[in-house]
C-alpha positions as CSV (number, residue, x, y, z in Angstrom):
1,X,0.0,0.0,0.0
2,X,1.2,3.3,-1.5
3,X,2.2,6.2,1.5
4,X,-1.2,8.0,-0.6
5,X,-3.3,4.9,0.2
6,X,-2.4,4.7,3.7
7,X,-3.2,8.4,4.4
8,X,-6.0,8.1,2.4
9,X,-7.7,5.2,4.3
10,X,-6.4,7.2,7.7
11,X,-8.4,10.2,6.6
12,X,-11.6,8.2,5.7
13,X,-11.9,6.4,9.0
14,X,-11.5,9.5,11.0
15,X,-14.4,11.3,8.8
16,X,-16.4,7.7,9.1
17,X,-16.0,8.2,12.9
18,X,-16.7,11.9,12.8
19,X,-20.0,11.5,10.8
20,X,-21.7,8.8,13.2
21,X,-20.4,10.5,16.4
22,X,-22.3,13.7,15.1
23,X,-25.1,11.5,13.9
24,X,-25.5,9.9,17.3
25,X,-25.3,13.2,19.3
26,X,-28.1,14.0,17.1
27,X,-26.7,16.6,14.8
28,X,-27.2,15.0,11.7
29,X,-30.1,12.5,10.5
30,X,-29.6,9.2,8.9
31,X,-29.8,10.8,5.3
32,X,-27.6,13.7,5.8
33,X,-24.8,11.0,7.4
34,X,-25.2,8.7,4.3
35,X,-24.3,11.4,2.3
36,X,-21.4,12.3,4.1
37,X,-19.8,8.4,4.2
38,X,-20.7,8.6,0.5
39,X,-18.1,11.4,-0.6
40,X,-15.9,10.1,2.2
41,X,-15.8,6.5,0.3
42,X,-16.0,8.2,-3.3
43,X,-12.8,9.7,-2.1
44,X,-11.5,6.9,-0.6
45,X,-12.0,5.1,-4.4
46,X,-10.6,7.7,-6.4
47,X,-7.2,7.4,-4.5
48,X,-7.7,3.7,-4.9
49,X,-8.2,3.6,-8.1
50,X,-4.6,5.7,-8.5
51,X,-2.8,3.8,-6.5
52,X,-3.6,0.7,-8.9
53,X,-2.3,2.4,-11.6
């Protein structure tokens, strides 16, 4: 795994933990949060995907 990759997977689990702490303390509903671990994972992918390459 690429020094990118790792970072990149860092970042994303610190958002993923962000967005349900703030999602259980009530300050974002289920729809708003899904959005949010959405672009989180889109991101995730698109450093992914250039790491493959």
């Amino acid at each position: 795994m690429s020094d990118d990759l790792d970072e990149a997977v860092t970042t994303f689990l610190e958002q993923a933990d962000k967005a349900y702490s703030e999602y259980e303390q009530g300050y974002a509903d289920a729809d708003a949060t899904l959005r949010v671990l959405e672009r989180h994972v889109a991101d995730l992918r698109d450093v992914a995907d250039e790491d493959v390459e």
